[in-house]
C-alpha positions as CSV (number, residue, x, y, z in Angstrom):
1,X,-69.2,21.6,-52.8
2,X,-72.1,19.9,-51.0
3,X,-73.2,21.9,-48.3
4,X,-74.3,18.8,-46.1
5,X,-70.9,18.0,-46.1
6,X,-70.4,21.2,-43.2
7,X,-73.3,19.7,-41.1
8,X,-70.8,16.6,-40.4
9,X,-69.0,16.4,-36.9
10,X,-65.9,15.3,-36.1
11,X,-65.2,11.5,-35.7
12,X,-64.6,10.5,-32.3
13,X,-60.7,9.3,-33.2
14,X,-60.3,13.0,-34.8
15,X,-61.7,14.6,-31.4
16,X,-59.5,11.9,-29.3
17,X,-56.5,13.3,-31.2
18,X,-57.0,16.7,-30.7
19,X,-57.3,16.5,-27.0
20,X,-54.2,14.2,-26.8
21,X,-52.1,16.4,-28.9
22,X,-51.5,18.8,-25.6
23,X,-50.7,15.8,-23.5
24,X,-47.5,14.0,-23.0
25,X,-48.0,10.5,-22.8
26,X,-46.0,7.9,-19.8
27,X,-42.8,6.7,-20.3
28,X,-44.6,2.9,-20.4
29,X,-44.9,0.8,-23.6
30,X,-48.6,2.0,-24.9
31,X,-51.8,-0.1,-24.6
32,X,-54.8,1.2,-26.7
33,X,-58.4,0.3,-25.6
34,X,-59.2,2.8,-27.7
35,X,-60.2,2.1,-31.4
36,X,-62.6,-1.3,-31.9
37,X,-60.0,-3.2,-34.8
38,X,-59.8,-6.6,-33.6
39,X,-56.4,-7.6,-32.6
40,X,-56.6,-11.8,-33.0
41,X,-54.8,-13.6,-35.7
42,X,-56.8,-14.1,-38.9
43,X,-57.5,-17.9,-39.5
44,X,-54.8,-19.1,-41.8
45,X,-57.3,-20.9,-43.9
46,X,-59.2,-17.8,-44.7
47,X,-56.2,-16.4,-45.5
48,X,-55.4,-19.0,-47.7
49,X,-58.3,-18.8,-49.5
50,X,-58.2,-15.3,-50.0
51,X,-54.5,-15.8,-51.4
52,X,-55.7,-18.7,-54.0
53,X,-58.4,-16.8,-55.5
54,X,-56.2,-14.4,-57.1
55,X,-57.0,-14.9,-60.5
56,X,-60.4,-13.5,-59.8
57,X,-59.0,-10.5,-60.0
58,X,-59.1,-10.9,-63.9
59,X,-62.1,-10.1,-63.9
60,X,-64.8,-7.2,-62.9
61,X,-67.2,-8.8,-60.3
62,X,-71.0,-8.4,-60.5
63,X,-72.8,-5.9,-57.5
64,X,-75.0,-8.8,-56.4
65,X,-72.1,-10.9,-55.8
66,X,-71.8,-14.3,-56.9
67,X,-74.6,-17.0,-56.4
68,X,-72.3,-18.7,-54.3
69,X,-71.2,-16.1,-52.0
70,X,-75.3,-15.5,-51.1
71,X,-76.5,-19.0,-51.0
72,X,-73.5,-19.6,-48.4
73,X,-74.4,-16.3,-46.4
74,X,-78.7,-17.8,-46.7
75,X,-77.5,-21.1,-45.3
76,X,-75.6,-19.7,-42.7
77,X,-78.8,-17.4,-41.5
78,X,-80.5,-20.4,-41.6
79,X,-78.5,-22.1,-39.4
80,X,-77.5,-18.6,-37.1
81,X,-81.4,-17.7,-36.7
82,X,-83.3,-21.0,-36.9
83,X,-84.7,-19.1,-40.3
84,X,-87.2,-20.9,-42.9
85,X,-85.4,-20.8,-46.3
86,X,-84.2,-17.7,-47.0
87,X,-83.9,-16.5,-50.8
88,X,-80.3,-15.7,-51.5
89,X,-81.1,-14.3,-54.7
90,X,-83.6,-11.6,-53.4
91,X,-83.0,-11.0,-49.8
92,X,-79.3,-11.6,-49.3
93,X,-76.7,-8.7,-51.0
94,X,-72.9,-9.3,-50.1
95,X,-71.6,-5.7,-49.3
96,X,-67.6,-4.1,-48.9
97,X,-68.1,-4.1,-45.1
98,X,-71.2,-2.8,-43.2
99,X,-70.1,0.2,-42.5
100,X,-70.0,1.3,-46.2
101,X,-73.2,-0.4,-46.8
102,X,-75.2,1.5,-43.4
103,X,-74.3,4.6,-45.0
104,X,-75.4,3.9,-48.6
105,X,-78.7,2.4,-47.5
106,X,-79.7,5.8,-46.2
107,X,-78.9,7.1,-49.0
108,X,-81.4,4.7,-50.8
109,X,-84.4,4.6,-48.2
110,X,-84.6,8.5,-47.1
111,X,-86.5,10.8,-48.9
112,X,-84.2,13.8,-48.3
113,X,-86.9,16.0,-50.5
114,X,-89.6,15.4,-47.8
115,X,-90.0,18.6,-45.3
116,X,-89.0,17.3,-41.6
117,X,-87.5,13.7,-42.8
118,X,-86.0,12.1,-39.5
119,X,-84.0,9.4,-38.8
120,X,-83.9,7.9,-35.4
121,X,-80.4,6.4,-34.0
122,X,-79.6,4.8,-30.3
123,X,-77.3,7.2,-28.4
124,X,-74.9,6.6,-27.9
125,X,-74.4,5.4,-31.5
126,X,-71.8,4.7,-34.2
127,X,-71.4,7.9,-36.0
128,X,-72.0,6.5,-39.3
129,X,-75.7,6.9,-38.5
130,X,-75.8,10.2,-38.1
131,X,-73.7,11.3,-41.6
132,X,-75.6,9.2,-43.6
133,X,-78.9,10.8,-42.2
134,X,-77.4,14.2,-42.8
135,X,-76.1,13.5,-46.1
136,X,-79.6,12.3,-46.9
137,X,-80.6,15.5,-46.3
138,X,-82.7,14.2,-43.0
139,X,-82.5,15.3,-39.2
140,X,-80.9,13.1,-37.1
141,X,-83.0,12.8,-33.6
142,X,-81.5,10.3,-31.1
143,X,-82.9,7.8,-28.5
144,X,-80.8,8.0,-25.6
145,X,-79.4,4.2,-23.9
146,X,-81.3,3.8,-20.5
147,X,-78.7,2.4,-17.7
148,X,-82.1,0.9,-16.0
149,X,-82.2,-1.4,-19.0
150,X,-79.0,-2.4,-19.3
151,X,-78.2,0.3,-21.6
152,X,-81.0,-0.6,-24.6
153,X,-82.7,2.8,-26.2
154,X,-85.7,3.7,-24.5
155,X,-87.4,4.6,-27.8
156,X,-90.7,4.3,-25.4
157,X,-89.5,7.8,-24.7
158,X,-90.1,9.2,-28.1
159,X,-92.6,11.4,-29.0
160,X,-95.7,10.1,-31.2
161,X,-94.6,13.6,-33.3
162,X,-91.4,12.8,-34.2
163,X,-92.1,8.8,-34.9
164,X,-94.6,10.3,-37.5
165,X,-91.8,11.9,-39.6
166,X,-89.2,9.0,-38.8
167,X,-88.4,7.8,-42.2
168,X,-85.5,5.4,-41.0
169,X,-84.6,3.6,-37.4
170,X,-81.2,3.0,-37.0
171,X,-80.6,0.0,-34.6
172,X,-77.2,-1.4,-32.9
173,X,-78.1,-5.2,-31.4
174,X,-74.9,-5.9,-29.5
175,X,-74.9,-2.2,-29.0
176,X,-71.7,-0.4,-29.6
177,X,-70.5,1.0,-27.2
178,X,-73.1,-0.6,-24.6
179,X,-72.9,-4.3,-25.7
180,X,-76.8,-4.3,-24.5
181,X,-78.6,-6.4,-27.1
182,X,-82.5,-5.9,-27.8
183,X,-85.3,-7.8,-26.0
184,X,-88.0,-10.0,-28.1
185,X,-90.1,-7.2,-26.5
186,X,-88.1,-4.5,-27.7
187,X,-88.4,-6.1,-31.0
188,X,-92.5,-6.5,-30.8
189,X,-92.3,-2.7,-30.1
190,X,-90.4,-1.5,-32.9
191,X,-91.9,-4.0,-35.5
192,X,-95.4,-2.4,-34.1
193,X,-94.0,1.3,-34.5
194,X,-92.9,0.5,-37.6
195,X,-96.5,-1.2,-38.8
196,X,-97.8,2.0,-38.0
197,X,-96.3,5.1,-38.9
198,X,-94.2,3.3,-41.9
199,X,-90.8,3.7,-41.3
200,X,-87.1,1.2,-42.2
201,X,-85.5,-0.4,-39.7
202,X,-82.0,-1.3,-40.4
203,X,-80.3,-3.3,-37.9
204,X,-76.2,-3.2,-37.4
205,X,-75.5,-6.7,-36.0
206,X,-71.7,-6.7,-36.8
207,X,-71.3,-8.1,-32.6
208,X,-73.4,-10.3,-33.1
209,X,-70.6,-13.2,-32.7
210,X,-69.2,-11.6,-29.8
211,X,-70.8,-12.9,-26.6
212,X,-70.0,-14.8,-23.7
213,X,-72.4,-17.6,-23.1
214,X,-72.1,-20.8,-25.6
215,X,-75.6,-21.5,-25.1
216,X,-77.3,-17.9,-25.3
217,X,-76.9,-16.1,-28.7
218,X,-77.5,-12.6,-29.0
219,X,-81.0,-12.4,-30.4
220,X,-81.3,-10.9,-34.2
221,X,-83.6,-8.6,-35.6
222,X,-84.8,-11.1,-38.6
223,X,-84.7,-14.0,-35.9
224,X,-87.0,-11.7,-33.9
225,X,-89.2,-11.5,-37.0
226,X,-89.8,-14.9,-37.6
227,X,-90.1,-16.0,-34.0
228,X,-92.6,-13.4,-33.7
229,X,-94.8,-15.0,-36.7
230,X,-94.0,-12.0,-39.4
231,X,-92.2,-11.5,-42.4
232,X,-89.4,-9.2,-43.4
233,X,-91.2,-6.2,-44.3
234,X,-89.4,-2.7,-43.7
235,X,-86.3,-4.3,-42.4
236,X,-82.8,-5.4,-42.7
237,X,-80.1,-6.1,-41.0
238,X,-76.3,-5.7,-41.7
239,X,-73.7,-8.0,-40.6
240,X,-69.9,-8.2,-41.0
241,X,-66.8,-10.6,-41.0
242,X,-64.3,-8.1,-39.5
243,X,-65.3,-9.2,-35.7
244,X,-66.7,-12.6,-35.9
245,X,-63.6,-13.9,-38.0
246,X,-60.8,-10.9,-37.6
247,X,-60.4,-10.0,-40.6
248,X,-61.4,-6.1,-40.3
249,X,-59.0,-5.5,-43.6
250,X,-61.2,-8.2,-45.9
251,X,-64.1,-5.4,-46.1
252,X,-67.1,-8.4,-46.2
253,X,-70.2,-8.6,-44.9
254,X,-74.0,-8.6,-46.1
255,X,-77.5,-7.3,-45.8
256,X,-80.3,-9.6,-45.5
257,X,-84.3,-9.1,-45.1
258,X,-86.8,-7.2,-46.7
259,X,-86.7,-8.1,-50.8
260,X,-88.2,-4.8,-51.9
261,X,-85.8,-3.0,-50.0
262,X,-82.7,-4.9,-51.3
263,X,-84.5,-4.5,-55.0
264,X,-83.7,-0.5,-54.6
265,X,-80.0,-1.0,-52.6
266,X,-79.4,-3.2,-55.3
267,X,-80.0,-0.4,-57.9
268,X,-78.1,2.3,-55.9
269,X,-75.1,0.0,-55.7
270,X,-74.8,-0.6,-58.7
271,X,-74.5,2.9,-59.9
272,X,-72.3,3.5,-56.2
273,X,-69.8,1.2,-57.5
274,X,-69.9,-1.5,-54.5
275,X,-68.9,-4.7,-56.2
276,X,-66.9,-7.2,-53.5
277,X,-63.4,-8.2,-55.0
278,X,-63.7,-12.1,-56.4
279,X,-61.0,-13.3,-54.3
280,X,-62.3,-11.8,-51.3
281,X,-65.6,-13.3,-52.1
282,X,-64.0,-16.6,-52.1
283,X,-62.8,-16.0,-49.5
284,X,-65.5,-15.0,-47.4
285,X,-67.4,-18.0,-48.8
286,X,-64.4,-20.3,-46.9
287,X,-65.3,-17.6,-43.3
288,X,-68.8,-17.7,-43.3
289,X,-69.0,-21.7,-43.9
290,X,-66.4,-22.5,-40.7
291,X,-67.9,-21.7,-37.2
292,X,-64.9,-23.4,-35.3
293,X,-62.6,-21.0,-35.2
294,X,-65.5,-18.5,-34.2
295,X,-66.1,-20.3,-30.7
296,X,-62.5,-20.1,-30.3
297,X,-62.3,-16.2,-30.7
298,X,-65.7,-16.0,-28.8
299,X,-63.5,-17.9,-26.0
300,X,-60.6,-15.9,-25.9
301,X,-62.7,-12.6,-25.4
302,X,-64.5,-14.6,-22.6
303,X,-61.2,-15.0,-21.0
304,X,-59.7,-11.7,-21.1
305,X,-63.5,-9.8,-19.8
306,X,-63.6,-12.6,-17.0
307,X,-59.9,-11.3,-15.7
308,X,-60.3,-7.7,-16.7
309,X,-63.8,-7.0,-15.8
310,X,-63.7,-7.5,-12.0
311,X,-60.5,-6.1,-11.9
312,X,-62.1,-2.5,-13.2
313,X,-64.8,-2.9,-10.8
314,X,-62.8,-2.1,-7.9
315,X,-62.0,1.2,-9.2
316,X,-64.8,2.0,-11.6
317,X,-68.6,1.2,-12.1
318,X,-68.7,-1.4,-15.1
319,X,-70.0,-4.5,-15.5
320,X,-69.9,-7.4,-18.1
321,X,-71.9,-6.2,-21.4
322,X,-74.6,-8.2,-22.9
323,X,-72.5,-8.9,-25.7
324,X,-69.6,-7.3,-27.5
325,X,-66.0,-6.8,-27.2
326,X,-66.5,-3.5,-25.0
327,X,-66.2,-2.1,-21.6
328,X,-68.8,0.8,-20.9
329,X,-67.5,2.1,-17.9
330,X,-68.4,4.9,-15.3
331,X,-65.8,6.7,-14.1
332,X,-67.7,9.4,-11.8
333,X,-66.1,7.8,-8.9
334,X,-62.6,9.1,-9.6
335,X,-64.1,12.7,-9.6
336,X,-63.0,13.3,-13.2
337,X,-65.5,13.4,-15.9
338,X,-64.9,10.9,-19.4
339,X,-62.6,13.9,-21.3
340,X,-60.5,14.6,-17.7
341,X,-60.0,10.8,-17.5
342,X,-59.1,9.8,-21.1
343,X,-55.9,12.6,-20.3
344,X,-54.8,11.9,-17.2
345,X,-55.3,8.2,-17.7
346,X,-52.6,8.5,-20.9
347,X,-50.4,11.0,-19.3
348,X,-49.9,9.5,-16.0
349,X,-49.9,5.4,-17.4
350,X,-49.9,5.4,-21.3
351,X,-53.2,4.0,-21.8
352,X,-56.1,5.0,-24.3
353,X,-59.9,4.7,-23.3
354,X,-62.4,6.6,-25.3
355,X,-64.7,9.4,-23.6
356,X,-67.9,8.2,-23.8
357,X,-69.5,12.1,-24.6
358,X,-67.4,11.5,-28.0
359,X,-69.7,8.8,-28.7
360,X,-73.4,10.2,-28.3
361,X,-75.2,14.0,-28.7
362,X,-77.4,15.8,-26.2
363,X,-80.7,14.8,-26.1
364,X,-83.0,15.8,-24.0
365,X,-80.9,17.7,-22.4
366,X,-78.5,14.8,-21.0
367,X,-74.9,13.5,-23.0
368,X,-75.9,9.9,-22.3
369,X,-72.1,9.0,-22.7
370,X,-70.6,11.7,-20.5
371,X,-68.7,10.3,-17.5
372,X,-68.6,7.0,-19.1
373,X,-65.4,6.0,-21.5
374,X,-65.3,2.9,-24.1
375,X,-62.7,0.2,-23.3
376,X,-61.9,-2.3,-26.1
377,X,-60.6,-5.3,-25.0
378,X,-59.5,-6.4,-28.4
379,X,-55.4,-6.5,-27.8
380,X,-53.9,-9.4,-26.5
381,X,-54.6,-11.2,-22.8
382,X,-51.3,-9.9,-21.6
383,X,-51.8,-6.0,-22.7
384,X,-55.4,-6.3,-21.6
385,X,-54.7,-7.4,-17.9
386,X,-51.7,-4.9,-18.1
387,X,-53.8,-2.2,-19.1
388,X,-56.5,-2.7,-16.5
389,X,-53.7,-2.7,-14.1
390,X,-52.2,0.2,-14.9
391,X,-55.7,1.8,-15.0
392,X,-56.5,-0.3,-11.3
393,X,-53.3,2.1,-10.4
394,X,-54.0,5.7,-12.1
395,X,-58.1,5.3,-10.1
396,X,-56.1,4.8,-6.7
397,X,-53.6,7.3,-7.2
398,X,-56.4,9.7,-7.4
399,X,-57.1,9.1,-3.8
C-alpha cells in the first residue's frame, strides 16, 4: 500500500461523527448547519438539459471537453472578470468538480522527489489541500487566517525559508470557512512572492457567486492579474457549478489561467481518467450561459444571513462574511470551547455546527479555528431562522 496514504487525517465529517456517536441528540426535528451541500432547488432548465442530452452517453467524451463547453466557460470569464479574450482551447479545462481537480493538480505541479517540497494552504483550509500535498509527497505548512483582517491569511507572516521551498500556494477567495475574500493588495503580494521564489498558485474560487452586494463581486485571482497589468503565469484558478447553480450532484466546474500549466494537467488527466460525462457537459453549457437564476440564489442567501446573522450576534461573536454561504462564529462567550459546543448544542436542541479546530492545524503554536464553529446557512429560510433560534436559546440557557 502507499505509505502516504497513513500520513492522511481524518475528515472533519468523520471526526464530527465520532464525537456525536456518545451523544444523544433532542427530541426536535434536526437542522444541520453542518455540511456545505447546497440545499436550493436546481433550475429546472438545467435539469432539463441535463435530461435531453442523454444520448451523449453513447459515446466516450474527450479529457479536454468539448469546444463548446470551453468557449462557453472563456466567454463567461470574460464577462465574470472584465477579461481580454481568453483562449478556450489552451487556458480553459472543464473538470468533474473542483474538488477532484485541486487534488489532481498537486499531483501534476509538485515535485514530490525534491528534498523539503512545501506547499502552503490558508488555515483554516479545506482539507483537500493538505492530502493532495501529502500524497504528492510534499509538507503541508499553513498560513493561519488573521481575525484583524477579516480573516484573510497573513502569509506576510511566513518565513523567507520556507517561501523558498514552497513549490505550490494553495488559495480559498471566498474563503471557506471565513468567507474573507483577497485584497488587490493581497493579490500584488502573492503574484510578487510568486515572481520571486517560483512557486503555483492555484486559486479555489467555488464561492465566488455567493455574496451579498449586487454591485460588489468578490475579486478573482485572474481578474487580479489582468487589472494588475500581468499575464497568467504560475497560476490558475478553479471554479465550480455546485454553489453558484445548486447542482452539487452535476460534478462540473473548470480551471482557467496559466497555458503551460493546463498543457501538463491536461496530460495527467488524461492518463487519471477525468473526462466530464456529454450530457452533463451539455448541460453545464445551458448553467454557465444563464446568470438569472444566479442573482436569484445570491438573493435568497442574502435574505436568510440578513435574519439569521443579527440574530446570532446577541449570543455569539459573528458577523456577516465577505462572501460565502458561511457563518464563522466565536463562541468563547458561552464558556464552552468549538468541540464542547458542537455537543451540547445537538444534545440539548438537535442542531449541527462544525467545530472550527476540525477545520485548521496548529501553526505557530495557535489552532486558528478553535473556539470558533462553521454554520452553513444552506437549508431552507424557515430551518435557518429555526436553527438560529434554537441556538439564540441553548447560548442563554447557559447562563
Amino acid at each position: 500500500m502507499n505509505p502516504r496514504l497513513d500520513l492522511l487525517q481524518p475528515y472533519p465529517f468523520e471526526k464530527l461523527r465520532v464525537l456525536f456517536a456518545e451523544v444523544k441528540p433532542a427530541d426536535k426535528p434536526a437542522i444541520s448547519f453542518g455540511i456545505g451541500e447546497p440545499k436550493h432547488p436546481t433550475p429546472e432548465f438545467i435539469k432539463k438539459a441535463l435530461a435531453e442530452s442523454l444520448a451523449g452517453l453513447a459515446n466516450y467524451p474527450t479529457t479536454a471537453g468539448s469546444d463548446a463547453l470551453r468557449q462557453c466557460i472563456a466567454t463567461w470569464l470574460e464577462r465574470r472578470y472584465g477579461l481580454p479574450k481568453v483562449n478556450a482551447a489552451t487556458e480553459v479545462l472543464p473538470v468533474t468538480g473542483s474538488r477532484e481537480a485541486l487534488f489532481a493538480f498537486a499531483q501534476t505541479v509538485v515535485d514530490g522527489t525534491r528534498s523539503g517540497a512545501l506547499v502552503l494552504c490558508p488555515n483554516p483550509f479545506y482539507q483537500i489541500y493538505e492530502g493532495a500535498a501529502l500524497l504528492a509527497g510534499a509538507t503541508p505548512v499553513f498560513a493561519n487566517s488573521d481575525p484583524a483582517r477579516n480573516f484573510a491569511p497573513a502569509f506576510d507572516r511566513i518565513a523567507d525559508d520556507v517561501w523558498k521551498n514552497v513549490q505550490l500556494l494553495f488559495v480559498c477567495s471566498p474563503g471557506n470557512p471565513t468567507g474573507a475574500v483577497l485584497s488587490l493588495e493581497d493579490w500584488k503580494q502573492l503574484f510578487a512572492l510568486s515572481d520571486k521564489y517560483g512557486f503555483v498558485i492555484a486559486s479555489d474560487e467555488c464561492y465566488s457567486e455567493i455574496y451579498f452586494d449586487e454591485s460588489r463581486a468578490p475579486l478573482g485571482a485572474l481578474e487580479a492579474a489582468h487589472k494588475l497589468g500581468r499575464g497568467f503565469e504560475r497560476l490558475v484558478m478553479f471554479s465550480s457549478l455546485s454553489k453558484r447553480s445548486n447542482v452539487p450532484g452535476l460534478r462540473s466546474g473548470f480551471v482557467a489561467g496559466d497555458a503551460a500549466l493546463l498543457k501538463k494537467f491536461l496530460l495527467y488527466r488524461t492518463y487519471h481518467g477525468g473526462a466530464m460525462n456529454p450530457a452533463v457537459q451539455t448541460a453545464s453549457i445551458a448553467a454557465w450561459n444563464d446568470e438569472a437564476h444566479v442573482r436569484e440564489n445570491r438573493a435568497a442567501y442574502v435574505r436568510k444571513f440578513s435574519e439569521v446573522t443579527p440574530m446570532l450576534a446577541e449570543v455569539l461573536d459573528v458577523a456577516l462574511p465577505d462572501a460565502g454561504f458561511y457563518l464563522w462564529a466565536d463562541v468563547s462567550r458561552t464558556g464552552l470551547n468549538d468541540v464542547e459546543f458542537a455537543a451540547q448544542l445537538l444534545a440539548a436542541q438537535n442542531v449541527t455546527v462544525l467545530p472550527g479546530s476540525y477545520l485548521a492545524r496548529e501553526a505557530d503554536g495557535i489552532n486558528p479555528g478553535a473556539n470558533r464553529v462553521r454554520m452553513a446557512l444552506v437549508a431552507t429560510p424557515e430551518e435557518c431562522l429555526e436553527g438560529a433560534r434554537r441556538i439564540v436559546e441553548f447560548c442563554k440557557s447557559l447562563g
